[in-house]
C-alpha positions as CSV (number, residue, x, y, z in Angstrom):
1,X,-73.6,-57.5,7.7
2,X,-71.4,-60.0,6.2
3,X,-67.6,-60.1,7.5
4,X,-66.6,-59.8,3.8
5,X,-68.5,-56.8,3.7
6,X,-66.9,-55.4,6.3
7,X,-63.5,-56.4,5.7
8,X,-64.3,-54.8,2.1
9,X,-65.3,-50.9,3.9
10,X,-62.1,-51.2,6.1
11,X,-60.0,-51.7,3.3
12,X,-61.7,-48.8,1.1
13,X,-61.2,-46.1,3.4
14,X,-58.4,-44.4,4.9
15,X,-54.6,-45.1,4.1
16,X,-55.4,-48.0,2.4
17,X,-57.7,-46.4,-0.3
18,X,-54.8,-43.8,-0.4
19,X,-52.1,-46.1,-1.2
20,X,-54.2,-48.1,-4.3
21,X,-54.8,-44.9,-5.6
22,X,-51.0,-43.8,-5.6
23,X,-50.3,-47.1,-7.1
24,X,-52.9,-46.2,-9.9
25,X,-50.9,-43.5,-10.7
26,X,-47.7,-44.8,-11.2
27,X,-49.4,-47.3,-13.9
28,X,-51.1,-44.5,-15.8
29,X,-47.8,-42.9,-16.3
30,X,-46.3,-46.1,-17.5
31,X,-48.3,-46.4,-20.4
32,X,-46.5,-47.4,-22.9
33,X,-48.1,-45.0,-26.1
34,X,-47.4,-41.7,-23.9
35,X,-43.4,-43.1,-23.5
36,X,-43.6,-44.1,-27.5
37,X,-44.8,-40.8,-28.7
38,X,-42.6,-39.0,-26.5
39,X,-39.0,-40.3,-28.7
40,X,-40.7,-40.6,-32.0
41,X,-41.9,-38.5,-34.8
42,X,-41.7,-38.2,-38.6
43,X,-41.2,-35.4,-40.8
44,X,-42.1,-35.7,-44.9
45,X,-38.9,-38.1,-45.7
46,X,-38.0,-39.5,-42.3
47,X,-38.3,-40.8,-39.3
48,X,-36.4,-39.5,-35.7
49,X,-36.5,-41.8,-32.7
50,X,-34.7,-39.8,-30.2
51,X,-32.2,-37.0,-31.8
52,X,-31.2,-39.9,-34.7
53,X,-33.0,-39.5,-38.1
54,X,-33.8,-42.6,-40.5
55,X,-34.8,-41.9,-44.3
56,X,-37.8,-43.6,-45.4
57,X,-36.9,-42.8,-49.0
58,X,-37.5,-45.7,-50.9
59,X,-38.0,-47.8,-47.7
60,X,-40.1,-50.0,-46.3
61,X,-41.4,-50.2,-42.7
62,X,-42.0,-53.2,-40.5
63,X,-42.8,-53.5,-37.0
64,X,-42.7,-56.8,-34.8
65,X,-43.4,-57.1,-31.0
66,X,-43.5,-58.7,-28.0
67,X,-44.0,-58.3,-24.1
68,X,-46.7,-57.5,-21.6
69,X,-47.3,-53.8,-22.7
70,X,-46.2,-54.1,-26.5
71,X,-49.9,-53.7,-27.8
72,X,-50.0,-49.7,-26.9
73,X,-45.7,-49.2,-28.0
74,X,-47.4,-51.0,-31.4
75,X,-50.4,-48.5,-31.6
76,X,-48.0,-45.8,-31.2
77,X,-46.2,-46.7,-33.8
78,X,-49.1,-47.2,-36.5
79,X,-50.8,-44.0,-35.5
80,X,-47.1,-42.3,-36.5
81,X,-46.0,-43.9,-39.5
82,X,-49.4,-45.7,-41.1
83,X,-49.0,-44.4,-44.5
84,X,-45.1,-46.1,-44.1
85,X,-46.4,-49.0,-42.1
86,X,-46.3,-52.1,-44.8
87,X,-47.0,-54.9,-42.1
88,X,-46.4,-56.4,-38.7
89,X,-46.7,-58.8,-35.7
90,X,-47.5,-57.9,-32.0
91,X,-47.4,-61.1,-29.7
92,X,-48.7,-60.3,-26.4
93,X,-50.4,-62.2,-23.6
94,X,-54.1,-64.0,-23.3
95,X,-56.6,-61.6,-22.8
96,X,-54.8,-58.4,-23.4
97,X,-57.4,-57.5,-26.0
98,X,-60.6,-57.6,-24.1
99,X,-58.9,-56.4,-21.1
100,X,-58.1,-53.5,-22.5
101,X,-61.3,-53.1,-24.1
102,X,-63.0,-53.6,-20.7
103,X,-61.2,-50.9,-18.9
104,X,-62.0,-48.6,-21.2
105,X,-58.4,-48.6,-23.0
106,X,-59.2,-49.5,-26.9
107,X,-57.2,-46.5,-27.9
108,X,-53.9,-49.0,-26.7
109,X,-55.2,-51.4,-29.6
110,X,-53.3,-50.8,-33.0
111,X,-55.7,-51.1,-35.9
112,X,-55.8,-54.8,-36.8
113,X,-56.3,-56.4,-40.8
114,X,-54.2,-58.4,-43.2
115,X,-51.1,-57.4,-42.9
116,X,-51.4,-56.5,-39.1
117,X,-52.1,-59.1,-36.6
118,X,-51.8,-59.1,-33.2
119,X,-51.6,-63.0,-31.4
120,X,-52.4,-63.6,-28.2
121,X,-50.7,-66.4,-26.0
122,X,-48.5,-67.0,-22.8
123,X,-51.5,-67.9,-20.4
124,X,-50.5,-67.6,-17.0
125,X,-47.1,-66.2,-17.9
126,X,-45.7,-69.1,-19.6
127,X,-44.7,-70.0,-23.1
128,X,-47.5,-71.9,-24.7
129,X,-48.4,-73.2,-28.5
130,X,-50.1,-69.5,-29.1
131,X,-46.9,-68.1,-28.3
132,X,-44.5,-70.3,-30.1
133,X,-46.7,-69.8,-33.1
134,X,-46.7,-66.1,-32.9
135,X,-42.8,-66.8,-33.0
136,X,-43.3,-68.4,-35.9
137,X,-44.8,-65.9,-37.6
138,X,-42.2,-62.8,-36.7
139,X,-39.4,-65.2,-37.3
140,X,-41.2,-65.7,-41.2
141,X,-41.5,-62.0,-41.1
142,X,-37.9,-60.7,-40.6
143,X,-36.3,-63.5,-42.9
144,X,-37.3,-61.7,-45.5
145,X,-35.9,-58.5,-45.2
146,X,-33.7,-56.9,-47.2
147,X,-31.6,-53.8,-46.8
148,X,-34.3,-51.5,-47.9
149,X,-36.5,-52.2,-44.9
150,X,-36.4,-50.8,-41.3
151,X,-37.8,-52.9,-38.8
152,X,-39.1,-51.9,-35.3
153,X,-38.7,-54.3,-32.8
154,X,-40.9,-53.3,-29.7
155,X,-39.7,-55.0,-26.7
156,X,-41.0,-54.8,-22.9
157,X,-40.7,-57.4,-19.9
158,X,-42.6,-60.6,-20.3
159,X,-41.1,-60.8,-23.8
160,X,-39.8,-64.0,-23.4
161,X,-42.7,-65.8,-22.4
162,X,-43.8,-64.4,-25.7
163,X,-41.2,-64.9,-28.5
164,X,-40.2,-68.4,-27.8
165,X,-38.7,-70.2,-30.4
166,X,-36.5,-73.1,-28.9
167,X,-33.3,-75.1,-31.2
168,X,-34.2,-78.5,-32.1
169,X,-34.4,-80.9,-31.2
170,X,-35.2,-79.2,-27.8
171,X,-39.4,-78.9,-27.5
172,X,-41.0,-75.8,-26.2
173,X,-42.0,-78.3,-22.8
174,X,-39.0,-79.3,-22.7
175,X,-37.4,-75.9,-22.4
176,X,-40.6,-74.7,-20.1
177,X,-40.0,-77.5,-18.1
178,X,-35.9,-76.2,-17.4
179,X,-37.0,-72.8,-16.8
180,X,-39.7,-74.1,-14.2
181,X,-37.2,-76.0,-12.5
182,X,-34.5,-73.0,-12.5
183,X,-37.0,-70.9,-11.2
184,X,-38.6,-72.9,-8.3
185,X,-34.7,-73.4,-7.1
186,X,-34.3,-70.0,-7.0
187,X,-32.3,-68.5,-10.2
188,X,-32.5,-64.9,-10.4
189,X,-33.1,-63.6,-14.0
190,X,-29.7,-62.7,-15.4
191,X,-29.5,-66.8,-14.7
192,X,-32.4,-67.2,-16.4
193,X,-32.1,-65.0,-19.2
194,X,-28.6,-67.2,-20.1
195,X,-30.1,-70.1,-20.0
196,X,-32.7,-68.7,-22.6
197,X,-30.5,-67.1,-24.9
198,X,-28.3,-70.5,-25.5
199,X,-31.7,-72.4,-26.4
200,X,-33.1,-69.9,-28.7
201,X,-33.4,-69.3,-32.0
202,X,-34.3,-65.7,-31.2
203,X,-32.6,-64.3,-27.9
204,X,-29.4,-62.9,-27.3
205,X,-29.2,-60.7,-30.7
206,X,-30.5,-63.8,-32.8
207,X,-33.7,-62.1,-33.9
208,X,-31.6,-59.3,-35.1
209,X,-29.2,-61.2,-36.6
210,X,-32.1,-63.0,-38.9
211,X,-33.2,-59.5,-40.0
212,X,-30.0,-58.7,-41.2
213,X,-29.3,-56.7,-43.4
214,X,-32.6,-54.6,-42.8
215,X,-32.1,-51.2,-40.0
216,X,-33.7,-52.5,-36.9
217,X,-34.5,-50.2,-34.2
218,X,-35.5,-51.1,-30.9
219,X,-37.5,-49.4,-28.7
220,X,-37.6,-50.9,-25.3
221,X,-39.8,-51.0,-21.8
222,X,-37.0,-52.0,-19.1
223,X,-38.8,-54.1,-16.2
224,X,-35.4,-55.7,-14.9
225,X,-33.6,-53.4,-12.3
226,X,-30.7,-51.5,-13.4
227,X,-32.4,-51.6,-16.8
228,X,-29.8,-54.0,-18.6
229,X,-31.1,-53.9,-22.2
230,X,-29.6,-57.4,-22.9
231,X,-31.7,-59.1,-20.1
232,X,-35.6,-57.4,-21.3
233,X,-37.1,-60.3,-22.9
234,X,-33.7,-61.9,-22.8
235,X,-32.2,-59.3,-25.7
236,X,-33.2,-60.1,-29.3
237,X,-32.0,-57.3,-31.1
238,X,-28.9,-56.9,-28.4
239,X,-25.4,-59.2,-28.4
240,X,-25.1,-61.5,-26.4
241,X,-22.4,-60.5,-24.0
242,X,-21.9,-64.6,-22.9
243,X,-20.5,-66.7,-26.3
244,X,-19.6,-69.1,-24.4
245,X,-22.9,-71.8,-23.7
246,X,-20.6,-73.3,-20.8
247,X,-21.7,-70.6,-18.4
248,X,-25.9,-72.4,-19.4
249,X,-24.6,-75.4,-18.2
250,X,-22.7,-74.4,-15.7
251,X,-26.0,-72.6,-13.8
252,X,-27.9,-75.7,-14.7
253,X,-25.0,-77.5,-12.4
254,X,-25.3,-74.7,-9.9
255,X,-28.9,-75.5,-9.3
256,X,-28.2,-79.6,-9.3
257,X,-30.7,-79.9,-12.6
258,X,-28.3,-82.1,-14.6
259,X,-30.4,-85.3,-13.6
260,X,-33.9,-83.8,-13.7
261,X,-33.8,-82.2,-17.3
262,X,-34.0,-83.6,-20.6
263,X,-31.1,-84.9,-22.2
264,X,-31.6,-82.8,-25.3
265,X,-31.2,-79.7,-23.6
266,X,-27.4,-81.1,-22.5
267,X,-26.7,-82.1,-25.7
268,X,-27.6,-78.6,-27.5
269,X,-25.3,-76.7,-24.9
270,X,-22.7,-78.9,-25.7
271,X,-22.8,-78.9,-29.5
272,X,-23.4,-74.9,-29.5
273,X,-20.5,-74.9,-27.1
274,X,-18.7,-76.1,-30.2
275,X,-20.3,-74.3,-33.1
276,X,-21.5,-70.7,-31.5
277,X,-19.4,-68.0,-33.7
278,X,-20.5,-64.3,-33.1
279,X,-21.3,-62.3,-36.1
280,X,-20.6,-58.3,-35.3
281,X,-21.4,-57.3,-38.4
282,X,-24.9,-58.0,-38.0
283,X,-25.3,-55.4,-35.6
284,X,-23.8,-52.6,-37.7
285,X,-27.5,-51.8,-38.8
286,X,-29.0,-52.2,-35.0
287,X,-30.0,-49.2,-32.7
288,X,-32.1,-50.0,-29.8
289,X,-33.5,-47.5,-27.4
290,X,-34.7,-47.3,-23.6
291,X,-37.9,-45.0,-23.8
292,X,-39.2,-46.3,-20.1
293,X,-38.6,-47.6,-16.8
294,X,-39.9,-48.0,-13.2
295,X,-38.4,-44.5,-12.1
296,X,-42.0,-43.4,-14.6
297,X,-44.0,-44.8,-12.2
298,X,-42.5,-44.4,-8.7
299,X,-41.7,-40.4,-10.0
300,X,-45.6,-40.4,-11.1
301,X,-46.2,-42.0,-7.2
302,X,-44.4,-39.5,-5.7
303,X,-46.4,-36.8,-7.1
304,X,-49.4,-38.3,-6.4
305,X,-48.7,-38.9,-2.7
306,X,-48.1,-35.6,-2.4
307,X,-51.1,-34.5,-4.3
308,X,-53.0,-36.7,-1.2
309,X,-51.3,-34.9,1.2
310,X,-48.3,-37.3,2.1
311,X,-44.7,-36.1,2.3
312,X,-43.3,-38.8,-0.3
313,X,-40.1,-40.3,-0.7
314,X,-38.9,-42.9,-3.5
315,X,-36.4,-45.1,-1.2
316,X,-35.0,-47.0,-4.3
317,X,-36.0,-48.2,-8.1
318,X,-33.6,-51.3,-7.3
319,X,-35.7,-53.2,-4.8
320,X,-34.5,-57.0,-5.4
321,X,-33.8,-60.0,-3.2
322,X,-36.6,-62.7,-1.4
323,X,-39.7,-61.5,-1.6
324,X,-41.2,-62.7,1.6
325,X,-37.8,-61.3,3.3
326,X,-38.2,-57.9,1.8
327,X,-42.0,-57.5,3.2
328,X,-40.9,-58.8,6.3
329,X,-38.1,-55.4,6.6
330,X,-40.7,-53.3,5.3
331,X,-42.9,-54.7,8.6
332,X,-39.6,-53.7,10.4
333,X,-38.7,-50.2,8.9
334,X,-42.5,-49.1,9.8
335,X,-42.0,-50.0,13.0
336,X,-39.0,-48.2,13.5
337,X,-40.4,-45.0,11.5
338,X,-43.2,-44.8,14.2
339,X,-40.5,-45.2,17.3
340,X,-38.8,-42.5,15.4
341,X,-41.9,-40.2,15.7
342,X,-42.0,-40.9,19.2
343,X,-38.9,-40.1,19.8
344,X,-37.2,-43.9,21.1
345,X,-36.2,-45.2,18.3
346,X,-33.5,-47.1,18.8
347,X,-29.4,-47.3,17.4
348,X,-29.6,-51.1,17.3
349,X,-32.6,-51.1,15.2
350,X,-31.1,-48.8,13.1
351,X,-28.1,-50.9,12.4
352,X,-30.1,-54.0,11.7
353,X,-32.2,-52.4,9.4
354,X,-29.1,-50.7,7.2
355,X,-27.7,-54.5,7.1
356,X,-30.6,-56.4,6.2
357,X,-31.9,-53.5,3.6
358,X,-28.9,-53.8,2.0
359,X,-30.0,-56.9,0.6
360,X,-32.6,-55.2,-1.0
361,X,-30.7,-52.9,-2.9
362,X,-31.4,-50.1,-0.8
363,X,-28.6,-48.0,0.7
364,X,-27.8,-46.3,3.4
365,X,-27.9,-42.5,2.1
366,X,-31.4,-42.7,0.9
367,X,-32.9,-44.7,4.4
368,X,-30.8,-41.2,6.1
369,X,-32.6,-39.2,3.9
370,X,-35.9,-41.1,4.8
371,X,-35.5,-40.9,8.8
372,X,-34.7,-37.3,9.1
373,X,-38.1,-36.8,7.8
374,X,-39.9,-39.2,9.5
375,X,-38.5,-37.6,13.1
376,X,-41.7,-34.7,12.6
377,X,-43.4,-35.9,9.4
378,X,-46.8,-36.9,10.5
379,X,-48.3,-38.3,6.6
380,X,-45.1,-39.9,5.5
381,X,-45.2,-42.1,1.9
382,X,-42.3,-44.3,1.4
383,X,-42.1,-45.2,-2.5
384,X,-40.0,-47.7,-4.0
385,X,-39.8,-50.1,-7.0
386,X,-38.1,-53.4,-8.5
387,X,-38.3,-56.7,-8.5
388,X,-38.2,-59.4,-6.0
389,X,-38.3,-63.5,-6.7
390,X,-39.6,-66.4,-4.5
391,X,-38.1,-69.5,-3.6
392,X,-40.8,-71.9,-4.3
393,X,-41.3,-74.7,-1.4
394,X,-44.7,-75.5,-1.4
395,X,-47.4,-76.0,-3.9
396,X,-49.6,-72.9,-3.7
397,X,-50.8,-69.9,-5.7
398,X,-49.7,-66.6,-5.6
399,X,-46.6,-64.7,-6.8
400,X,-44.0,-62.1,-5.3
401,X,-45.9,-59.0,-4.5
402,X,-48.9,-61.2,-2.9
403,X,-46.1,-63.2,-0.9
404,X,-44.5,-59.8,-0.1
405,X,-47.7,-58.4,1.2
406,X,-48.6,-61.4,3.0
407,X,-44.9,-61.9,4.7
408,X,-45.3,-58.1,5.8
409,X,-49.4,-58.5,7.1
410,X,-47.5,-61.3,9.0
411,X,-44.8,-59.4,10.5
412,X,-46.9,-56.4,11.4
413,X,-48.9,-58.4,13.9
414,X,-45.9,-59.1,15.5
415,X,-44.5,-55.6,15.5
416,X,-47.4,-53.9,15.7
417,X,-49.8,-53.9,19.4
418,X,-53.7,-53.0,19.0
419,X,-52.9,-49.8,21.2
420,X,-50.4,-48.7,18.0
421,X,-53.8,-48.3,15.4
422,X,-54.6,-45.4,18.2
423,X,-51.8,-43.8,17.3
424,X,-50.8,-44.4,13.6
425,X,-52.5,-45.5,10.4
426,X,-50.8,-47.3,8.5
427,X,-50.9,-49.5,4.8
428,X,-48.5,-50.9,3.3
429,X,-49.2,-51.7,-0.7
430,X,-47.2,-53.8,-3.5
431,X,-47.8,-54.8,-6.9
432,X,-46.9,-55.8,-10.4
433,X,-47.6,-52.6,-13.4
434,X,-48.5,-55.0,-15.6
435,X,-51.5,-56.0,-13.5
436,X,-50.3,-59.6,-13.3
437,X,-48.6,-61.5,-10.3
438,X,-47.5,-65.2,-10.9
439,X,-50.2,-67.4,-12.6
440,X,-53.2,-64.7,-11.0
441,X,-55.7,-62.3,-12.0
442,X,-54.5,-60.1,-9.3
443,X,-51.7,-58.0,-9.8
444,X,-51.0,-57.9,-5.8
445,X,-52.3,-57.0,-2.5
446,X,-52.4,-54.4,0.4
447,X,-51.8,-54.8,4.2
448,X,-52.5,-52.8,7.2
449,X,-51.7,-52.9,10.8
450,X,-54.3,-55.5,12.2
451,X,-55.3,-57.4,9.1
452,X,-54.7,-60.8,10.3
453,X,-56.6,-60.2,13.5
454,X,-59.5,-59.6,11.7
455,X,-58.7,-63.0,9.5
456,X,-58.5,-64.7,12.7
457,X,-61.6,-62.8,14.0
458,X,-64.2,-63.0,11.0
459,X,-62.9,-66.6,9.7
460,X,-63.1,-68.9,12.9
461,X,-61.1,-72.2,12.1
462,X,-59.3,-71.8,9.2
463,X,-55.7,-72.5,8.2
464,X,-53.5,-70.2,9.9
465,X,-51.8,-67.2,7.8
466,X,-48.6,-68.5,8.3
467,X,-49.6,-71.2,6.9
468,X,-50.8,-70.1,3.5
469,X,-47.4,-68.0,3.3
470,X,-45.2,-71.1,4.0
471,X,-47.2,-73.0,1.6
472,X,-46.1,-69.9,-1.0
473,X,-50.3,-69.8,-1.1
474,X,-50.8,-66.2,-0.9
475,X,-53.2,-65.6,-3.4
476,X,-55.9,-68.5,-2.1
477,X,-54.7,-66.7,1.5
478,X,-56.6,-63.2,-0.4
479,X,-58.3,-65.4,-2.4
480,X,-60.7,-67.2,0.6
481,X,-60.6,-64.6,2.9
482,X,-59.3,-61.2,2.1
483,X,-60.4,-60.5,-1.7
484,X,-61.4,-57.0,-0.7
485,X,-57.7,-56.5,-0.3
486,X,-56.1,-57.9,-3.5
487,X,-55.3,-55.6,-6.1
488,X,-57.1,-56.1,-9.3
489,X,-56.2,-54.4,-12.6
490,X,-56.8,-56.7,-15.0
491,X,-53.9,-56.6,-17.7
492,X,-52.4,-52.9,-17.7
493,X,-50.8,-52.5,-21.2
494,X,-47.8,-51.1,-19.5
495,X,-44.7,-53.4,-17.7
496,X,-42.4,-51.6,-15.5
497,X,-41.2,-54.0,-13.0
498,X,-43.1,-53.3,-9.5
499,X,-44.9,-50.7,-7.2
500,X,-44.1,-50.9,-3.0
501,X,-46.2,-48.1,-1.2
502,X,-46.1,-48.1,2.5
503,X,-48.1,-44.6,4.0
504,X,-47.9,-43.8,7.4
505,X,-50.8,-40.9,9.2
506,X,-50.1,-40.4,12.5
507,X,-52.8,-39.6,14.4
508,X,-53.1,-35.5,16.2
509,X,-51.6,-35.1,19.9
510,X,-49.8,-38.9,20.5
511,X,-46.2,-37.1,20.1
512,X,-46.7,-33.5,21.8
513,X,-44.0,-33.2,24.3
């Protein structure tokens, strides 16, 4: 028997299988259609999103959108309002289609002809000539509208990647290239997103204010914790709350870029520091709505962890910080929720774990809330969900969940002793809803007390794991020699931010007294 083959049966059985399948919950809940059909619905003369009612008397209907799980919001839409429906524009990532199609989801897929098109573009998560074109087109498309139309304007996370229409004389490269470089030094989205918004054409409100004086409604898919609408897909159809492009080139000081970027990109800040005016009026005719978020999935987790006989608990929706740090204090907090079963945990540990959760956006009521049960709780699942970022220092592949799971795989060798699988079973399990993590085809990985033993064991002579994680190479790490344990989706349709499962079985008679 091969080692892959048995790395492969260890992986598919046990807590491991269990936590993949809670994960595949969470995702099926996320689907964007269910979310889109549960705020909208027409009668003979209107249409209600929510409790607000819109007259299609005499109107025309339009829908444009862009983001990793736009394709099923946008089939949603036409199944509701066909007869309405007079054209529209979906822009959503390469290979969405025959993803979908493969995994047995064509129902996501709006109905496609001469006045609908969907575009496919953003390979590998970044802004590409497909994309930009796709721009293009919704850009033509909203221009001329008048204030007998209604335009939907279907928004979810990777948006931006997707709708990117840059001021000249700055080039789409050039622009990729200062996100790039914001992003390997570490700029955490809000940063980002500020950057974007002062370079586009589109962002920050823009796109609304180019359909103006049509009724736009926006019906949005958060994937950014705390679900700030201005920051999904950097906020077309919401005002930009900075006017002022100094605070752009002020993080591009922050982040010593001035040097490194092109000089066009200076001299745009600098002349829309000059010329930006905000027009309010252009927003009198705007409504946008939140119809999803990562609480979906981790609530549709938490049932199904208890469906598999797990007592769950969603730790947080807010999960942010390093990612390599976070799966390292998830390595940690197993630890101490085993010495807690035992009975010697101890009151230091507890204190270093409050502090360095902290980071993470997780707070000290709900980690209470989590060890009281895990003092007699023998199947405990600990849920949680956000978004972490990675300081890029080397030149691998992966991206935040496979990095997370690695950095915890890493961490529970140390924390962990072989004599500790006799007692608990134990997998810990992160990844992306939208089935994509960093320029991958995995959406993440899964972990388990003694995986990189059996690296070590199976693979004699290779790089060591350590290596791979400080070489941010996570995904050739799973890639080479753990493929059994990556998590594989192919593209979801839906976007809500990130999945952590971590499942603890302990094992009958270790803690009888």
């Amino acid at each position: 028997m091969s080692a892959g083959s048995v790395l492969k049966r260890m992986v598919c059985i046990g807590v491991a299988s269990d936590a993949v399948k809670i994960f595949n919950a969470a995702v099926s809940a996320a689907l964007p259609n269910v979310m889109v059909k549960s705020v909208l619905r027409r009668d003979s003369d209107a249409i209600w999103v929510s409790d607000k009612r819109y007259s299609i008397e005499g109107k025309r209907v339009y829908l444009v959108a862009f983001g990793k799980a736009v394709i099923g919001m946008a089939r949603a839409v036409q199944d509701a309002l066909k007869d309405v429906l007079v054209e529209g524009v979906v822009s959503v990532p390469h290979g969405t289609v025959q993803s979908l199609v493969t995994s047995g989801k064509s129902d996501l897929i709006p109905e496609i002809g001469d006045r609908f098109h969907v575009v496919e573009g953003a390979r590998n998560n970044l802004p590409d000539a497909d994309s930009e074109a796709a721009a293009g087109r919704i850009i033509e498309l909203v221009e001329r509208l008048s204030e007998d139309d209604i335009l939907f304007v279907l928004i979810s996370g990777g948006g931006s990647a997707l709708l990117p229409a840059p001021v000249s004389p700055v080039t789409l490269k050039e622009k990729c290239l200062l996100i790039k470089l914001l992003s390997r030094r570490g700029a955490h989205i809000e940063e980002l997103n500020a950057v974007r918004k002062h370079l586009s054409l589109v962002k920050g409100g823009r796109l609304a204010q180019l359909a103006f004086p049509a009724q736009v409604i926006g019906l949005i898919l958060s994937d950014i914790v705390g679900d700030p609408m201005d920051q999904i897909a950097s906020g077309p159809t919401i005002p930009n709350s900075c006017t002022n492009p100094q605070q752009a080139l002020s993080i591009i000081e922050k982040y010593n870029l001035e040097n490194e970027i092109p000089p066009s990109v200076i001299s745009v800040l600098k002349a829309a520091k000059k010329d930006f005016v905000r027009k309010t009026e252009s927003f009198e005719r705007v409504n946008n709505f939140l119809i999803g978020n990562n609480k979906v999935a981790t609530s549709a987790a938490s049932k199904e962890a208890e469906r598999e006989g797990y007592v769950p608990v969603v730790l947080s929706t807010s999960v942010r910080g390093e990612a390599r740090r976070f799966g390292l204090e998830m390595a940690v907090l197993s630890r101490y929720l085993v010495d807690l079963r035992a009975g010697n945990a101890s009151a230091s540990a507890e204190e270093k774990i409050l502090s360095r959760m902290s980071e993470h956006g997780i707070v000290s009521s709900d980690l209470e809330k989590l060890y009281s049960l895990a003092k007699t709780c023998d199947r405990l699942a600990v849920i949680s969900g956000g978004e972490t970022v990675v300081s890029v220092v080397g030149s691998g592949v992966g991206g935040r969940n496979q990095e997370t799971v690695l950095a915890c795989g890493l961490s529970l060798s140390r924390v962990f002793s072989d004599r500790d699988a006799n007692i608990v079973d134990l997998s810990f399990l992160s990844a992306g809803t939208d089935g994509i993590d960093g320029p991958t085809d995995s959406a993440g990985a899964v972990t388990y007390i003694g995986q990189k033993e059996r690296v070590e064991k199976f693979y004699d002579g290779i790089a060591s794991p350590q290596s791979f994680l400080d070489n941010n190479d996570s995904h050739t790490f799973y890639k080479k020699h753990l493929s059994q344990d990556l998590i594989t989706t192919g593209i979801t349709g839906t976007n809500v931010m990130d999945v952590h499962v971590l499942l603890l079985k302990h094992k009958t008679g270790f803690y009888v007294k």
